[in-house]
C-alpha positions as CSV (number, residue, x, y, z in Angstrom):
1,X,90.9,-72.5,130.6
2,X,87.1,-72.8,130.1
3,X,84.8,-73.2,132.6
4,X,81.3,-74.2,132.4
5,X,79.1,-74.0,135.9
6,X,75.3,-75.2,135.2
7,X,72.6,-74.5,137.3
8,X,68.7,-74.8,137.9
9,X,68.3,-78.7,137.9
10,X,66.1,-80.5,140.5
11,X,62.9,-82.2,140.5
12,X,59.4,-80.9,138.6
13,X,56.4,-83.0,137.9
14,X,55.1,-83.7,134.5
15,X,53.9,-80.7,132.6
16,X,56.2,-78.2,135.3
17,X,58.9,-76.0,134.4
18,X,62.6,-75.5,134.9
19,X,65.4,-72.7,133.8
20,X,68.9,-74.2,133.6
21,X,71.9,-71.6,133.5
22,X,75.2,-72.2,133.0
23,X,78.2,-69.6,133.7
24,X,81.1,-69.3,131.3
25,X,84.3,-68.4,132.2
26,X,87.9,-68.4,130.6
27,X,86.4,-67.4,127.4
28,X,85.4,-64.7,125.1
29,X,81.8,-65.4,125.4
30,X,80.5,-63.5,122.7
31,X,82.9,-65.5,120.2
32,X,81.3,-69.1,121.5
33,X,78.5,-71.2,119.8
34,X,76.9,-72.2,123.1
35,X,75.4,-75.5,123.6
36,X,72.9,-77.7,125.5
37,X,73.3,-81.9,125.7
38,X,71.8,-83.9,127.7
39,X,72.4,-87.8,128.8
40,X,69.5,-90.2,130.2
41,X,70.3,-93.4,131.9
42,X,71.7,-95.9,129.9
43,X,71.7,-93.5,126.7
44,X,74.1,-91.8,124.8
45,X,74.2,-88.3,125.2
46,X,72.3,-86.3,122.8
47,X,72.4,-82.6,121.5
48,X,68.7,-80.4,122.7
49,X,69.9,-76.7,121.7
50,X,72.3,-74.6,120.3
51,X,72.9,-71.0,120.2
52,X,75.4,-68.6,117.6
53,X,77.5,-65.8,118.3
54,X,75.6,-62.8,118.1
55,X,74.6,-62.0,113.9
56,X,73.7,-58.0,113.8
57,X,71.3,-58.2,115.6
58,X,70.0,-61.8,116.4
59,X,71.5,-64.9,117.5
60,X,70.4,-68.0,115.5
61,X,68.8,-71.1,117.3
62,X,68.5,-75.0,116.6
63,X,66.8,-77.7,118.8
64,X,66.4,-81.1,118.7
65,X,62.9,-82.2,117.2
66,X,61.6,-83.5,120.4
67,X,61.8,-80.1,122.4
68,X,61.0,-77.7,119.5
69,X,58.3,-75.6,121.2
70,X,58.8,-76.0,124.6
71,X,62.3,-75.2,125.1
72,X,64.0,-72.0,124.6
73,X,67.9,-71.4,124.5
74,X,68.8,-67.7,125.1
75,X,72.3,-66.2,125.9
76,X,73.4,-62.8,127.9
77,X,76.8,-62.1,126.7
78,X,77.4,-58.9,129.1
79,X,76.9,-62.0,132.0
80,X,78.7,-64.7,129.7
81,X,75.8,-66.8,130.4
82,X,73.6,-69.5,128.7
83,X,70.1,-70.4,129.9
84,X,68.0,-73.1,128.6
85,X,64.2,-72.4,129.5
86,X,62.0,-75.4,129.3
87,X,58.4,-75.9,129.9
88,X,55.9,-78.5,129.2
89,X,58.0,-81.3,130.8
90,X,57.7,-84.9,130.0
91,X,59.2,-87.9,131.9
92,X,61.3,-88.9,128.8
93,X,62.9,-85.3,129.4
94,X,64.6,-86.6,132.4
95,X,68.2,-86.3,132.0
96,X,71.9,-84.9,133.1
97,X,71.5,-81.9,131.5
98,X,75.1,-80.6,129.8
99,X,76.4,-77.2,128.7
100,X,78.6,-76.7,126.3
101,X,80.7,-74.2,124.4
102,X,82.7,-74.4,120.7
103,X,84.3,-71.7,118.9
104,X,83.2,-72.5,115.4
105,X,81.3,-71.0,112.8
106,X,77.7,-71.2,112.7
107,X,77.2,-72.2,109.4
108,X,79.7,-74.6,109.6
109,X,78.1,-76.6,112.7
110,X,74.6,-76.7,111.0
111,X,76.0,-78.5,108.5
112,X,77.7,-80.8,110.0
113,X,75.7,-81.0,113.5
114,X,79.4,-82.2,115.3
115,X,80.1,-80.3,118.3
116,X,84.2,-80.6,119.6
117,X,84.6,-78.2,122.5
118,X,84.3,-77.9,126.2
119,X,81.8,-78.9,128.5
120,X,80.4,-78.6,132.0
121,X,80.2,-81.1,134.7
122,X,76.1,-81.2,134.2
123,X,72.9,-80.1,136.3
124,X,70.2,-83.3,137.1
125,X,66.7,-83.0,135.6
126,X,64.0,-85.2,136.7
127,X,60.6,-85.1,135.7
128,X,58.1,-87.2,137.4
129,X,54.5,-88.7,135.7
């Protein structure tokens, strides 16, 4: 059974920084796209960054447009973990943050942008002006 554990959440003021974590277990890590979602109040939850299995050398990234440049989605697959650094935080960033895993192809996700597997119980972010 896979388990997600986040981590890091709390309270920053506008233009701070935060490093979320999240702790897989029940899985074999390294096979997992890896996943970060995040739900504000009274919105549907939305997708922020994705990261593949490991390509040679490199994992591939994708983020949502409006956190392009200030976060960054990483992996450690010898600690089956996900972070999801972000700096340069807004108020409109202010969200349950989600992680989330799906054994799928790469390729196949970025063209389709669908994500169907498991998720974690979510860490709060809140950014204050």
């Amino acid at each position: 059974q896979v388990q997600l554990v986040e981590s890091g959440g709390g309270l920053v003021q506008a233009g701070g920084s935060l490093r979320l974590s999240c702790a897989a277990s029940g899985l074999t890590f390294s096979n997992y796209i890896m996943g970060w979602f995040r739900q504000a109040p009274g919105k549907e939850r939305e997708f922020v960054a994705a990261i593949s299995q490991i390509r040679v050398t490199i994992h591939y990234t994708d983020y949502t447009d409006s956190v392009k440049g200030r976060f960054t989605i990483s992996r450690d697959n010898a600690k089956n973990t996900v972070y999801l650094q972000m700096n340069s935080l807004k108020p409109e960033d202010t969200a349950v943050y989600y992680c989330a895993a799906m054994a799928r192809s790469w390729t196949s996700f970025i063209q389709t942008k669908t994500w169907n597997g498991s998720w974690g119980q979510g860490t709060q972010v809140t950014v204050s002006s």
